[in-house]
C-alpha positions in Angstrom: 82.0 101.2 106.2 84.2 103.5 103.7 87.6 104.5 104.3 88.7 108.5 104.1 91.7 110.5 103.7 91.6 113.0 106.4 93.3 116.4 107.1 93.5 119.4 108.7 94.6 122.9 107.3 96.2 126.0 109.5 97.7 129.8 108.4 98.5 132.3 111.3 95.8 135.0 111.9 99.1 137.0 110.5 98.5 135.6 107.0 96.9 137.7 104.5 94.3 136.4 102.6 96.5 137.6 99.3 99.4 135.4 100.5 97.6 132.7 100.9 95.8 133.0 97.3 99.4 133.0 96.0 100.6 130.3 98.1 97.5 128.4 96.4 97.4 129.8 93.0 101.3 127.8 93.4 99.6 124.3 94.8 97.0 124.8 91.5 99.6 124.7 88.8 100.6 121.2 90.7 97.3 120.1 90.9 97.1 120.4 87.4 100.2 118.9 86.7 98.9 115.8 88.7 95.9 116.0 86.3 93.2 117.5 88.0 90.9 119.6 86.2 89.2 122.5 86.2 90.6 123.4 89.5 89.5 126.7 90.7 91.0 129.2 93.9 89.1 131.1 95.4 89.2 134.4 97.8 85.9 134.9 99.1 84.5 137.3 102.2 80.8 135.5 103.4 79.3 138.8 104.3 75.7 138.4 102.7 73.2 136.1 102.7 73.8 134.9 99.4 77.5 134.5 99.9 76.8 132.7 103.2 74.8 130.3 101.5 77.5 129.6 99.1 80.0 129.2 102.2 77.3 126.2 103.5 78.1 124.2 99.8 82.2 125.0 100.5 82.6 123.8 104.3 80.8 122.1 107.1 81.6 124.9 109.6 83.8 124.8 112.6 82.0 122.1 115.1 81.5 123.4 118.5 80.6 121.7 121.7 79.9 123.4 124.9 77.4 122.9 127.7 76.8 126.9 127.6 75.1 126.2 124.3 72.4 123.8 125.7 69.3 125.4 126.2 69.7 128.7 124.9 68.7 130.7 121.6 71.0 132.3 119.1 71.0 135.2 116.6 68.8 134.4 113.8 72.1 135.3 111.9 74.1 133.2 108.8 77.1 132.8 111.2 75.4 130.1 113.1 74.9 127.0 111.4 73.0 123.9 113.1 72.4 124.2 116.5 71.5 121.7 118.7 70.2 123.1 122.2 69.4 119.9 122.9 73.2 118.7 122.6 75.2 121.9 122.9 76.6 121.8 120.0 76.4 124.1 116.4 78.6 124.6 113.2 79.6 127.8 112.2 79.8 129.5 109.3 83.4 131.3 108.0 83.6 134.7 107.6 86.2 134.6 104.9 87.7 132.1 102.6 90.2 131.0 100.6 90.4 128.3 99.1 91.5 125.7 95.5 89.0 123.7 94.3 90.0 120.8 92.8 88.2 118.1 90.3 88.9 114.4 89.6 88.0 112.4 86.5 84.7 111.1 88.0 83.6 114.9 88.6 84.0 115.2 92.3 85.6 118.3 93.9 87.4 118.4 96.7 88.8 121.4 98.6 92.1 122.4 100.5 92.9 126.0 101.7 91.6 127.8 104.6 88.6 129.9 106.0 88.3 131.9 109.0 85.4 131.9 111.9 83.9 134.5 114.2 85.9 134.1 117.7 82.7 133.6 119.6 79.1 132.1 119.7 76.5 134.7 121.3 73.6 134.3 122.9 70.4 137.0 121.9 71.3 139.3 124.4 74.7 139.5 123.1 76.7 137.4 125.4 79.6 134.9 124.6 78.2 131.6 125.2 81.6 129.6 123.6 84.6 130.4 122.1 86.5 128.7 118.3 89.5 128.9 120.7 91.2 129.9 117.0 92.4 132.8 117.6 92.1 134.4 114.2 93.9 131.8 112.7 92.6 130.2 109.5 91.9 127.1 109.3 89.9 123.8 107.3 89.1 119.9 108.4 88.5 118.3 105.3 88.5 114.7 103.7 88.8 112.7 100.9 86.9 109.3 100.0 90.0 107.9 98.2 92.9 106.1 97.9 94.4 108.2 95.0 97.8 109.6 96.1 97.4 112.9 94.2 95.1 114.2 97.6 98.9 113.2 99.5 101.0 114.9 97.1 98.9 117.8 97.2 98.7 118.2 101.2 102.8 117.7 101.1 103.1 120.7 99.7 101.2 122.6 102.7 103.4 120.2 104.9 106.2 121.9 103.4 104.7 125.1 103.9 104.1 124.6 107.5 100.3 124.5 107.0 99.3 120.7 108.0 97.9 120.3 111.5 97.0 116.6 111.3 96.0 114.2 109.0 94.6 110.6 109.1 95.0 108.2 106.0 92.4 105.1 106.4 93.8 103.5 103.2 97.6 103.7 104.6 97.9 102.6 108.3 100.9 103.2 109.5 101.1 106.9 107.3 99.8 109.0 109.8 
């Protein structure tokens, strides 16, 4: 059993995906003063199937549960992502993205920043099966298999920006 760094990333539907590329383009130059490198920040719109594809190697999705889902079939489409009939459950895909990308010395990536998600989950006819319950607002669950304290520093500063919603640190009980 491994232990992660865990946290949880929110903007206002009010932020523009420019401010937010500056706000990060800021949290890069700290990331590289921590030593990370290359690091990279991103402003992407997932609007083809190509791009979408790209999305699935940047995120998981937004995880949705919802007894409405059981059962049913959904749009052949890129924003839907795993679903489970069986479970009610499916991941799905952003529409937009931005986001820093940044790499350790072993090689591994790891991302902060924030996507956005389609409101709803509809069925083939068309109707709303389950809601993100997001309203607009941007947003990115992401972890971190280590104890290095550069991750922390890093999600401070969107703690001091007023963009942490939660976070979990395995390797430092007590630190949530």
């Amino acid at each position: 059993m491994g232990l992660s760094y865990y946290y949880t990333l929110v903007a206002p539907a009010t932020a523009s995906a420019e401010d937010l590329t500056a706000f990060l383009k800021g949290v890069e130059k700290q990331a590289q003063r921590l030593g990370f490198e290359p690091t990279l920040v991103l402003n992407a719109t997932f609007d083809t199937p190509e791009r979408c594809r790209f999305a699935r190697r940047l995120t998981t999705g937004f995880f949705i549960e919802d007894e409405r889902l059981k059962g049913v079939a959904l749009p052949a489409n890129a924003a839907v992502w795993e679903h489970d009939p069986h479970g009610g459950t499916c991941h799905l895909l952003p529409t937009n993205g931005v986001v820093l990308v940044v790499t350790d010395e072993q090689g591994c990536e790891t991302l902060f920043g924030f996507f956005q998600y389609p409101e709803r989950v509809k069925d083939v006819h068309g109707h709303t099966l389950a809601e993100t319950g997001l309203a607009g607002r941007w947003h990115l669950s992401q972890f971190v298999d280590s104890p290095d304290t550069r991750f922390r520093e890093i999600v401070r500063l969107f703690t001091k920006a007023g963009f942490l919603e939660s976070e979990k640190d395995e390797f430092h009980v007590g630190a949530e």
